[in-house]
Structure formats: structure tokens, C-alpha cells
matplotlib code that plots the C-alpha trace (Angstrom):
import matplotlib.pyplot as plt

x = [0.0, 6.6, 4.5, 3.2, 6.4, 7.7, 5.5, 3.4, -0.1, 1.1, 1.2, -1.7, -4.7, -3.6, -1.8, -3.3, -4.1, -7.4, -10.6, -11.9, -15.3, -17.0, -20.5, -23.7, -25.2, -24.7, -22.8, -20.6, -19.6, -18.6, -16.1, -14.4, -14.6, -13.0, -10.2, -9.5, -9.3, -7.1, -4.9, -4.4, -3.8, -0.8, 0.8, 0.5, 2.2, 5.1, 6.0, 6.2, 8.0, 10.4, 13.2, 15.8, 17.5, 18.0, 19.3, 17.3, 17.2, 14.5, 13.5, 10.9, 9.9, 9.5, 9.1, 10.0, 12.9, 13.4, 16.0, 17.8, 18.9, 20.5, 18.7, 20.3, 18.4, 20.6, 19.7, 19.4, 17.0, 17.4, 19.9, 20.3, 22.7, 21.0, 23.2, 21.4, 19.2, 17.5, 19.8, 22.5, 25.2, 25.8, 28.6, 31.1, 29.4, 26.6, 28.4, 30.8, 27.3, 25.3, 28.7, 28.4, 24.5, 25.4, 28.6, 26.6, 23.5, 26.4, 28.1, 24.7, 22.5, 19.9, 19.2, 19.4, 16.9, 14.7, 14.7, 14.3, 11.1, 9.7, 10.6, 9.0, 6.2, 5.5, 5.5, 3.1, 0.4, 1.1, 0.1, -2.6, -4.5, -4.1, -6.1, -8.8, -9.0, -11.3, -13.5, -13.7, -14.3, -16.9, -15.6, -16.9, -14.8, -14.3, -13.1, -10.9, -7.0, -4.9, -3.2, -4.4, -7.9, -9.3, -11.5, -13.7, -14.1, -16.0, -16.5, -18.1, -21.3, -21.2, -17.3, -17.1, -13.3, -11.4, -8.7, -7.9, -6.3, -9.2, -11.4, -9.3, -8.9, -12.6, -13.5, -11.9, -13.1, -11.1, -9.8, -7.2, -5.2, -3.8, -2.0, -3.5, -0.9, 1.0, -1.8, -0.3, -1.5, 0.1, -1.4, -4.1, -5.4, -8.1, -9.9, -11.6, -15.5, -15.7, -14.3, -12.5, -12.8, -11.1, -12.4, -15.1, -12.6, -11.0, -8.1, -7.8, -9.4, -8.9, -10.7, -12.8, -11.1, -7.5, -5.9, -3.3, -1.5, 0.3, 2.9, 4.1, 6.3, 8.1, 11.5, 13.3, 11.5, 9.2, 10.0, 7.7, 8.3, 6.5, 8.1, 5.9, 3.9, 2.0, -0.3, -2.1, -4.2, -5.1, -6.0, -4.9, -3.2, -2.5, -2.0, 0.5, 4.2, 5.5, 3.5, 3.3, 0.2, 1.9, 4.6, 5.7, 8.4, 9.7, 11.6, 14.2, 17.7, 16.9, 19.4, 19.4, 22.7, 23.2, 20.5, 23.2, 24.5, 25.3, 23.9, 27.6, 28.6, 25.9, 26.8, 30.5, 29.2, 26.9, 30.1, 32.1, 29.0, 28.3, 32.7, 32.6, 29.3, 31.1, 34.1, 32.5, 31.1, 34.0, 35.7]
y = [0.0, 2.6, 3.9, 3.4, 2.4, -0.9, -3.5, -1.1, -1.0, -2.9, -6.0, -6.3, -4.3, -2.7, -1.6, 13.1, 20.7, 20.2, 20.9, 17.7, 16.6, 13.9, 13.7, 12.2, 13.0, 12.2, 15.7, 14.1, 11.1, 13.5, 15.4, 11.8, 10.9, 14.1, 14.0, 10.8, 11.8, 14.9, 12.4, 10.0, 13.2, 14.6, 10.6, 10.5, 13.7, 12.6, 9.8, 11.1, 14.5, 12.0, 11.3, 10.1, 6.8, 5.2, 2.5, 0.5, -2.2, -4.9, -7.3, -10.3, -13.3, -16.2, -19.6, -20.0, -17.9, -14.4, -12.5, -9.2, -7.6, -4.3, -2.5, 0.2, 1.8, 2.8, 4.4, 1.1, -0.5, -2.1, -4.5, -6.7, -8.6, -10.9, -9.9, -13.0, -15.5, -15.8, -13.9, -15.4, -14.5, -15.6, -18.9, -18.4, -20.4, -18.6, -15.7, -16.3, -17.4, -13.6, -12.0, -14.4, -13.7, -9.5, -9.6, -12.0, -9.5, -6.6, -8.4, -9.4, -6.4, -9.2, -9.4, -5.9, -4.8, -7.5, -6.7, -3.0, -3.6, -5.8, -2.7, -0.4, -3.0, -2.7, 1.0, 1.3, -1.1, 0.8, 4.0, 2.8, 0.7, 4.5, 6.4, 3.9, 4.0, 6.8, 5.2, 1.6, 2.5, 4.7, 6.2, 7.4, 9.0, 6.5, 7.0, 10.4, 9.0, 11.9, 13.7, 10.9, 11.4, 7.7, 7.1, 3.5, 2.3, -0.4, -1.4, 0.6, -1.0, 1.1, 0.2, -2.4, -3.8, -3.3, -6.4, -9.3, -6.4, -4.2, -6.9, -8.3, -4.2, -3.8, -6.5, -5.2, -3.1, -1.7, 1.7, 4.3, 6.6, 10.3, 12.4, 15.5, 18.4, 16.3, 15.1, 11.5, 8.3, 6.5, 3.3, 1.4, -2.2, -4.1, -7.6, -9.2, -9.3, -12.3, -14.4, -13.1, -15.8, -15.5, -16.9, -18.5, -19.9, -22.0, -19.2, -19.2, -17.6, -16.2, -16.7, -14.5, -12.9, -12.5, -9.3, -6.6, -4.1, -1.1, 1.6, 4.6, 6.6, 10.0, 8.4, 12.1, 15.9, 15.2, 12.2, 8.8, 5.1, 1.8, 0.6, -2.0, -4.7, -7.2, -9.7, -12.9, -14.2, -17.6, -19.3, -21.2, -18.4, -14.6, -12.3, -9.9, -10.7, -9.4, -10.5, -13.9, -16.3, -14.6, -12.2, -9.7, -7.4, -3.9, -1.9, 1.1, 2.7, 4.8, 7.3, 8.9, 7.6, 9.7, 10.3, 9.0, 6.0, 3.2, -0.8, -1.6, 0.9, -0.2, -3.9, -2.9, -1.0, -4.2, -6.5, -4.6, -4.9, -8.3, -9.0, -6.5, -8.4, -11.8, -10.5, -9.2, -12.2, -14.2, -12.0]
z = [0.0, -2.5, -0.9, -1.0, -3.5, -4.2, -2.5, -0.1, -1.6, -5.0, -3.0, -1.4, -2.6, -4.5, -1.5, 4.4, 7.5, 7.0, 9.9, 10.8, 11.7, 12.7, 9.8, 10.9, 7.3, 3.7, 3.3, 6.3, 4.2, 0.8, 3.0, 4.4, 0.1, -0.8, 1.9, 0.8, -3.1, -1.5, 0.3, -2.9, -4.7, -2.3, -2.3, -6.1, -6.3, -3.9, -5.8, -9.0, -7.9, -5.9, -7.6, -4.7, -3.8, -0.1, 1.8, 4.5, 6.4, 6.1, 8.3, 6.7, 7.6, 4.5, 4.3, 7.9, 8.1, 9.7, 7.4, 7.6, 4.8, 3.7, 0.5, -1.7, -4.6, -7.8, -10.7, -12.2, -9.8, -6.3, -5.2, -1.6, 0.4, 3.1, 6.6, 8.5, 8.7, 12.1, 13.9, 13.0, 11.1, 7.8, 7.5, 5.5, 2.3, 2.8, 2.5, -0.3, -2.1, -1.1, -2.4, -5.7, -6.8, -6.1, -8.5, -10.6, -10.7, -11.9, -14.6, -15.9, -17.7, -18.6, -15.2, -14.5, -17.2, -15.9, -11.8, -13.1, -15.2, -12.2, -9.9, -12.4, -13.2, -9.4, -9.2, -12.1, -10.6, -7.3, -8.7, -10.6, -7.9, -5.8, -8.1, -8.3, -4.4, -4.4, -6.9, -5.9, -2.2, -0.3, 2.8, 6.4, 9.6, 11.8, 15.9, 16.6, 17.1, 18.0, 14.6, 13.1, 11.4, 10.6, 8.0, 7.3, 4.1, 2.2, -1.4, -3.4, -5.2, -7.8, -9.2, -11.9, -11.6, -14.8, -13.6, -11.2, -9.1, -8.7, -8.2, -5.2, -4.0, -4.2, -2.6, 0.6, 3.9, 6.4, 8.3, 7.0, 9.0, 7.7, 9.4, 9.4, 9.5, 6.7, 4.3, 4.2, 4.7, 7.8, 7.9, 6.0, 7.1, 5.5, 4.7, 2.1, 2.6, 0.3, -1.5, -5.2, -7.9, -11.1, -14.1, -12.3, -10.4, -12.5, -13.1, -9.4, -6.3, -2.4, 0.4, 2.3, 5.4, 3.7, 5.5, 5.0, 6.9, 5.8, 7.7, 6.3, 7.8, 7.5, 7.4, 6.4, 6.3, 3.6, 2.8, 3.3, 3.0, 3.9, 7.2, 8.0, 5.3, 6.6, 4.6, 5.2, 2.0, 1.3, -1.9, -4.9, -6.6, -6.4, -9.0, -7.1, -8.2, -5.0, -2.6, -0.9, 0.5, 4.0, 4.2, 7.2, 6.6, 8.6, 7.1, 9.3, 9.5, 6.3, 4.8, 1.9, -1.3, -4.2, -6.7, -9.2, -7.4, -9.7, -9.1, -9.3, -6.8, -4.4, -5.0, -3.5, -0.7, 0.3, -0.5, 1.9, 4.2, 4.3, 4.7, 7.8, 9.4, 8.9, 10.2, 13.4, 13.7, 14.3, 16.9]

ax = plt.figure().add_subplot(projection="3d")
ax.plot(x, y, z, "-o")
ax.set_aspect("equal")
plt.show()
């Protein structure tokens, strides 16, 4: 919900000053609507106005596994060294392999071109599924929560999803947070009211009650990110490259690398990252 940028909202579902009130009237439930329209407005402007690269830290857990990992956005798309798996450092295979698949990843522009379309794929569907937010739900004010202003929303009747990835986004309820004095969305959580066949069901299908969470933080002045994804779906098949039947991942430590910063540049700096960690490791 990158981000909501890489896998925020594009994951999922997809996937804020103003005077606040709470509405006991129809007129009430336009002026939730048009602060939501406002809000999806001011995010979409963000992220195509923002033009810089950062390193992170992500913490995930897959497949059974917790990971750590360090992140640094080039020019030429993302690239990531695993620093441990369940707390533990990496051993010495393991690490000579991590070092292996980044150098690989340089010395192949195949590759490159390929993670960088998926990245860019991502983004796309990320910004698309936020401009239909407005249309494909109807929204109240939910409970007062200190800067935050909550809104609850539920699918709207009158949307007719244009693809599998609307149809799974309107299919969903749930709250969303802004933050008032910024105009940005904080956090967004929701469900799905029922279950989302595709193809009748024969091209695959989720089950009613499959969940998301979304964090977004103001990591720098001005500057937003995802640090917190959470999603629990269940069904034959989704539709969402980058999401999982059940991921969790936080994401911290942001600073900002140069806007020019090359993937074989970051690939040394995580080399020299994942040597130091292993080194520490054996003192």
C-alpha cells in the first residue's frame, strides 16, 4: 500500500491541514470521500516529484525464516545482500554465495533490465490501484485517534473492476489513518468481505477474510516510506508478483545515497557490508 512504492499497496490491494469533523449525514460522508481523493492526490504527487535513492534495512519473515537484509536503490534499480538469517550471522558459504549472486547481478544487464522492469512493473500497478482508491471504495470518519484522522471504508457498489487487481482491492473493507498536519496516509489495514474468484474460479481464487496491513512513515523531512507490510491471503493463486500467501516485513535505518549512485557501486558497498558483518562475527 513505494508507498506506498515498491510493494506497499502494490502488493496487497492494491496496496493526508485540513478541519476535521466527525459527519452524521450524507454531506458528512462526501467530505471523508474528498479528503480521501485529496490524500491520494498529495501521495501521487510525492512519488512522482520523488526522484531520490535510499538504503534500508528490512527485516521479513518467509518460508519459515526471519532475514535481515540491507537495501540500496541505484539508478538502475534495487539491489540486496542478506546480513542474517534468524539472527545469525551468515557462514562463510553462505556468505561467499550472497557476495556471488550480487557480483553475478552486476556483470549481468539481462538481469538488470529485468529486476528494473519488475521494480518499475511494481510501481506502475502501485500507482494505478491508488487512483482507483477513491472510486472503488466509499468512505466514512471512523473514531478520533490523535493527529491521526481515521477514515472506514467499504467497497463501493457502484465500481465495476477493470482487472484481477481491482477486483481483489474492491473486494476489501477496512480503516485508514492520515496524518492531518502532513496530508499523508500513515497506515491502512483491511480484509476481504468475500471471497475473489477468477475466471469462475478456474483461473484461481482467495478466500474470504485475507488481510493486510500497511505503515508509512516520514523516514526524512518530507519524505515517506513503507516501514511495516503485513499480509495474510489464502487461496490457490495470487496475481501480485510481490507478494506472498503470507509475508511480514519492517523496514528502518533509512538514509538517503546519491541520486546518481550506480547498481555496481551499491553492490561494492553491500560487498564490503556483508565481509565487515562476517568479520564481526568471528571475533
Amino acid at each position: 500500500m513505494a508507498a506506498l512504492n515498491r510493494r506497499v499497496l502494490s502488493a496487497i490491494i492494491l496496496i493526508a491541514g485540513i478541519s476535521v469533523w466527525r459527519p452524521s449525514s450524507v454531506e458528512g460522508e462526501s467530505s471523508a470521500q474528498e479528503l480521501l481523493q485529496r490524500v491520494v492526490a498529495t501521495e501521487l504527487k510525492a512519488q512522482a516529484d520523488d526522484h531520490s535513492h535510499w538504503e534500508y534495512q528490512s527485516t521479513s519473515r518467509a518460508s519459515g525464516k526471519n532475514e535481515l537484509k540491507e537495501v540500496i536503490q541505484s539508478k538502475q534499480g534495487e539491489v540486496d545482500a542478506v546480513l542474517s538469517i534468524d539472527r545469525q550471522p551468515l557462514t562463510p558459504a553462505q556468505q561467499r554465495a550472497e557476495i556471488g549472486r550480487i557480483q553475478h547481478l552486476v556483470h549481468d544487464p539481462h538481469e538488470q533490465r529485468k529486476r528494473l522492469r519488475d521494480q518499475q512493473h511494481d510501481s506502475q500497478e502501485t500507482e494505478h490501484l491508488f487512483k482507483v482508491l477513491p472510486q472503488a471504495v466509499t468512505a466514512r470518519y471512523g473514531k478520533p485517534d490523535g493527529d491521526l484522522t481515521e477514515l472506514d471504508f467499504q467497497p463501493n457498489p457502484s465500481f465495476r473492476p477493470s482487472s484481477h487487481e481491482e477486483k481483489v482491492f474492491h473486494a476489501m473493507a477496512g480503516k485508514i489513518w492520515i496524518d492531518t498536519k502532513k496530508q499523508r496516509l500513515a497506515r491502512i489495514e483491511g480484509h476481504l468481505t468475500h471471497s475473489v474468484k477468477f475466471g469462475g474460479g478456474l483461473l484461481g481464487y482467495l478466500d474470504k477474510g485475507g488481510q493486510f496491513r500497511v505503515t508509512q512513515s516520514e523516514v526524512a523531512p518530507d519524505h515517506w516510506e513503507i516501514t511495516s507490510l503485513h499480509v495474510e491471503m489464502k487461496g490457490r493463486i495470487l496475481f501480485f508478483k510481490t507478494i506472498g500467501e503470507h509475508e511480514d516485513e519492517s523496514r528502518s535505518n533509512f538514509h538517503r545515497v546519491p541520486d546518481n549512485l550506480t547498481i555496481a557501486q551499491a553492490a561494492a558497498d553491500l560487498s564490503r557490508q556483508l565481509q565487515t558483518t562476517a568479520h564481526l562475527a568471528r571475533k
